[in-house]
N, C-alpha and C positions, 0 to 999 in steps of 0.2 A: 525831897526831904519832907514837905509836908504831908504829902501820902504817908510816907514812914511814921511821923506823928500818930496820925490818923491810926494807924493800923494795930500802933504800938497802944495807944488810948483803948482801941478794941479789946485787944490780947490782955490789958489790964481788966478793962471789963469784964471778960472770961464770954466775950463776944464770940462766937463761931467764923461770924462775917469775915473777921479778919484772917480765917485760915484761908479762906474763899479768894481775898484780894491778892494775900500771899500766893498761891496757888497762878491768879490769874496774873498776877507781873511778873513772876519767877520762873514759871511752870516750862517755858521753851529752854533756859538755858540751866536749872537745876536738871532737867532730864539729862539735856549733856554732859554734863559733868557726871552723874551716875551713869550713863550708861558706856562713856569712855574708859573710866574707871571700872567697871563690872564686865562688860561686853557680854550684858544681857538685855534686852528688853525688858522681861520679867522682873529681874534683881533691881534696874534700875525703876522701875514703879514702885516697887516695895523701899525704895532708898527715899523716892521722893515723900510714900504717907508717913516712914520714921521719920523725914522732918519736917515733916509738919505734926509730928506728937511732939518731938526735940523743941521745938517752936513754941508750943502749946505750953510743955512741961518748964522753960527757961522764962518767960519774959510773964511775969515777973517771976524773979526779982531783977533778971536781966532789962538791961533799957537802951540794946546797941546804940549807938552813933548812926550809924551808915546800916541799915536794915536788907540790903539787897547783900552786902556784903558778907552779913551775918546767917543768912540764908542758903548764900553758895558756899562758906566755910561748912556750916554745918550738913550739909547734903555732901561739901568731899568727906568730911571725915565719916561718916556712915557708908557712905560708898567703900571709902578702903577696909572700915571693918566687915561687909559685906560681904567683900571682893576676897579678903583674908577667910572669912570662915567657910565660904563657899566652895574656895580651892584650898587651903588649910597650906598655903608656901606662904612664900615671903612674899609682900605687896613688890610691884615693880615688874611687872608683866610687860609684855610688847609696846601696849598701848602705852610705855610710859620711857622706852625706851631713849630714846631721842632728849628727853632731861633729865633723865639719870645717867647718860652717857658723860653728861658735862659735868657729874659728881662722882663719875669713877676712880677719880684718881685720888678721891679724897673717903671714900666710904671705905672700908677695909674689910676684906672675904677672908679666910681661911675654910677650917672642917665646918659643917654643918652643928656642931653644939656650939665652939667658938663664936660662929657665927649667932648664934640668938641669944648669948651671952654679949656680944658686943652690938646689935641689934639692941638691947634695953637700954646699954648705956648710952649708944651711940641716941636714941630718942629724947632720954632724958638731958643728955648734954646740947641738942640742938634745943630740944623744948627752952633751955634756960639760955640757950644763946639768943636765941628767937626775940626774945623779952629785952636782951640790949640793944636791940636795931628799934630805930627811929620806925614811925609807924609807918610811911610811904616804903622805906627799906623792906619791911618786914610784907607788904604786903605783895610789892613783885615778887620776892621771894618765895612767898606763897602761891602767888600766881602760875608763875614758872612750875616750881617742887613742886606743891599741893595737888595745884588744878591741872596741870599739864598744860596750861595754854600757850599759846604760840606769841613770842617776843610779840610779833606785830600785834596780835590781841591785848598783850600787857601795854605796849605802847599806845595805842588808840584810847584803852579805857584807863591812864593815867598822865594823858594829854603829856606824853614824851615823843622824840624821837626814837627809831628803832635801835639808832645807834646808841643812845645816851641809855635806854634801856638794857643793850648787849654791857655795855661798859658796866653799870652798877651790880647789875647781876656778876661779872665776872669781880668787881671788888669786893662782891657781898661772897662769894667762892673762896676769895681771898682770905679773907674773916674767917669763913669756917673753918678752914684750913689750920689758921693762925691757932685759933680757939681749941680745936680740936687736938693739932699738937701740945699746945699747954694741958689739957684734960687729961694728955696720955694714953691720945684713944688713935692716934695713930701710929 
């Protein structure tokens, strides 16, 4: 946390350094995340220097809390637009298989126009669901969805059990479910 201080005081500064420290604490598990998500070598280096511009370009006026966090959000979401414009389908490839299995019964397919018609809304209704979940909620959640990590990953880095992590995630499934049927998007 006070590294983060530190880093965030640079970034205010318009300090270089702190792209460098970024870089040097982040750099082994940001590649992971882009290159899981891309399943490129190439795409996922270009994922990592956009955020470290995304980085550059946000703080300020941004001033995360938790700065590790804010570094691996911002490397998936450039990852998936990456990943989207590079193969021009819909995000949710192989690699992502395995948690998005656990939301198929809640995401809804039809034809392919339907579908990116309900793909915006289906974004924008989770975007705003997203925002009523408690911030520990919202973050396995992310963890899971977002990042694709693995229950026992979410559990070690949010000092739960593996069980007590299966469980929230399937009431936080619950929720969406719930949500989604009131939105009419199921």
């Amino acid at each position: 946390m006070q590294q983060d201080n530190i880093i965030i005081s640079l970034l205010q500064k318009r300090d270089e350094t702190a792209l460098q420290l970024i870089r040097t604490q982040n750099d082994a598990l940001c590649y992971q995340i882009a290159y899981r998500m891309t399943g490129s070598r190439e795409d996922a280096e270009e994922v990592l220097n956009d955020m470290l511009l995304a980085v550059w370009n946000s703080i300020p006026p941004q001033k995360p809390d938790n700065l590790r966090a804010y570094v691996t959000a911002l490397t998936g979401r450039i990852a998936i637009k990456k990943y989207e414009h590079t193969h021009r389908i819909k995000r949710g490839g192989t690699q992502f298989a395995a948690a998005l299995d656990e939301l198929s019964e809640i995401i809804p397919s039809d034809t392919y126009v339907e579908r990116e018609i309900e793909q915006r809304e289906l974004t924008d209704a989770l975007t705003a669901w997203l925002r009523t979940l408690q911030p520990d909620q919202r973050r396995i959640f992310m963890q899971r969805y977002y990042l694709s990590e693995s229950v026992r990953q979410i559990a070690e880095q949010n000092q739960m059990g593996v069980s007590a992590v299966k469980m929230t995630l399937l009431r936080l499934r619950k929720k969406l479910k719930d949500y989604l049927r009131k939105e009419d998007l199921l």
